[in-house]
N, C-alpha and C positions, 0 to 999 in steps of 0.2 A: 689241633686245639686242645683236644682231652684225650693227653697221650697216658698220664699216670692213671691206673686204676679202669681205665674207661674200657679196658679187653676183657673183664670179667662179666661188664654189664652188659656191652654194648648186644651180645646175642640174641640178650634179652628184649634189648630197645628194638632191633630189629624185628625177632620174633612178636615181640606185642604188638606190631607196629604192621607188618603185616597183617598177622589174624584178626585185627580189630577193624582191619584196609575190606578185609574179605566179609566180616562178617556185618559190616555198617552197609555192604555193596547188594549184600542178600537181605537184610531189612528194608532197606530202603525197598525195593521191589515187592518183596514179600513181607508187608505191613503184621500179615496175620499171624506173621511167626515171632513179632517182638517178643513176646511173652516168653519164649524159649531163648532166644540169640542174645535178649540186650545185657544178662546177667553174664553172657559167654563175651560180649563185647565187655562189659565193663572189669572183665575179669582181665579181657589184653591189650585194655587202655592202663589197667592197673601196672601191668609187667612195664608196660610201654614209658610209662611216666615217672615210676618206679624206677628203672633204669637211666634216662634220661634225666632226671633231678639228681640220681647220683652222681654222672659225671660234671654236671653243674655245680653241685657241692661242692665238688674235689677240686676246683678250680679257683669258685667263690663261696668263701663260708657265710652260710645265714641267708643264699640268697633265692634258696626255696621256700623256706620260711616267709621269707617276705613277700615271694610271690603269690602264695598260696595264700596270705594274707590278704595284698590287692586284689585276688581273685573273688574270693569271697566278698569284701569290702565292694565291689563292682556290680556283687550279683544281689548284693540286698538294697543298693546304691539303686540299679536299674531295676529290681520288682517294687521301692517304694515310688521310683516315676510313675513306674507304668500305673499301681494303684490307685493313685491321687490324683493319675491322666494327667499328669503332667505333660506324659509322651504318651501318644495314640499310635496304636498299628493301624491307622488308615491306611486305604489303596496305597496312597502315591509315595505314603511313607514304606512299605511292605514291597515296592516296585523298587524304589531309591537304594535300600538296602542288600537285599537282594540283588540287583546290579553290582554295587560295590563289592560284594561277596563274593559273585563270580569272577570281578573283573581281579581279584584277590588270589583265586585259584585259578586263572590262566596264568597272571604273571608268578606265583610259586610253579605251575609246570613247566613255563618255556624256562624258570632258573636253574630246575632238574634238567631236563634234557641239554643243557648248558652248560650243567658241572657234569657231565659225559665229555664232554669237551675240554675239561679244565677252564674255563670261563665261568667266571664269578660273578653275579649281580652285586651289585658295589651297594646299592639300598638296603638288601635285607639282610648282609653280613658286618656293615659298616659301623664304627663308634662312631661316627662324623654327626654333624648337623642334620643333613639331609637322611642317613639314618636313621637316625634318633628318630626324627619327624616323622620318617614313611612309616617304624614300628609303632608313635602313637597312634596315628591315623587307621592302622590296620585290628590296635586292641583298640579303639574306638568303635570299628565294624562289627568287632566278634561284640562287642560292648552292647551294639544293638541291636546284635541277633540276638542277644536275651528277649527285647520286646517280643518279635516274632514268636520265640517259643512259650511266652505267657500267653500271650495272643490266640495261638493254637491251643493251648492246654485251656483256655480260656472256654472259645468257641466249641472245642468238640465236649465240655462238660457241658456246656449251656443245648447246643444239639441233641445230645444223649447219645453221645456216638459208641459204638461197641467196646466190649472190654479190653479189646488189644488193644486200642488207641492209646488205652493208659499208657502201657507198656512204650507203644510208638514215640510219644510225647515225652517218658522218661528216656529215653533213647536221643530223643533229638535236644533235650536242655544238655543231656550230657556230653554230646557231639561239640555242644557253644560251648561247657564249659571247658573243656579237655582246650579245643581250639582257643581259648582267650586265655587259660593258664598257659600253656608253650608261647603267647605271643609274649604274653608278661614276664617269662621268661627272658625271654629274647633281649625285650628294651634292656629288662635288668643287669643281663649280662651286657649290653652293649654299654650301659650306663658305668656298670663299674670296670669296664675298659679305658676309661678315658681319664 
């Protein structure tokens, strides 16, 4: 799909792509060490999407831009809800989500272990209708893991939770962002396939 150009970055995508794989896998466990790891995470989310928006580029002109655009536009979109409580992280809403979120990263794993196969999920790669659709609905999830993560950042300021939490909490908006810019991605490119 991004055969011109795309062997110079693609190392890169890989390389950020892992070390950002390993190092989001040691905060998340080890909370107390965000203060150290999340600038080394945002440094291989940087290569990571860096790279990957290149060969997006070279495909479609202007359609990082745009994305990066919607992304932002989403993320001030979804902190004036949450503000004005428009939208609450209550329980069922914070369970609802979450659900959808997981059930979001089992079907991207069984689609990995799938394209070991050569077997393609036809939703997440597709221009089609049903495409289109599954990619809204998915940047609609990451949409509202932004609430959760105000919600958090919310609570552990109100608590007085330690000072790594900062750290943790800039860690974890930037985990939704990174994940809701690549989704927007996605549609967009599926968008100007068609």
């Amino acid at each position: 799909e991004f055969s011109r150009g795309s062997g110079t970055v693609l190392p890169l995508a890989i390389g950020g792509a892992i070390g950002g794989f390993v190092l989001a896998l040691v905060i998340i466990f080890k909370k107390e060490w965000a203060g150290y790891l999340a600038p080394a995470y945002a440094i291989a989310e940087g290569l990571f999407l860096g790279a990957i928006s290149a060969m997006f580029e070279a495909k479609w002109q202007g359609i990082v831009l745009q994305s990066v655009g919607l992304t932002f536009g989403t993320f001030i979109a979804m902190l004036v809800l949450y503000r004005t409580g428009v939208i609450r992280a209550t329980e069922r809403f914070k369970s609802i989500v979450m659900t959808a979120t997981l059930g979001i990263g089992v079907f991207y794993l069984i689609a990995i272990v799938l394209r070991f196969f050569n077997i393609e999920m036809p939703l997440i790669h597709s221009s089609g209708t049903f495409g289109i659709i599954f990619s809204l609905v998915v940047v609609g999830i990451a949409a509202l893991n932004l609430i959760l993560d105000f919600d958090m950042i919310e609570q552990g300021a109100a608590q007085g939770a330690p000072k790594y939490f900062e750290w943790y909490a800039s860690f974890g908006l930037m985990v939704t962002l990174v994940w809701l810019y690549l989704e927007i991605l996605r549609l967009m490119s599926k968008l100007n396939r068609r």
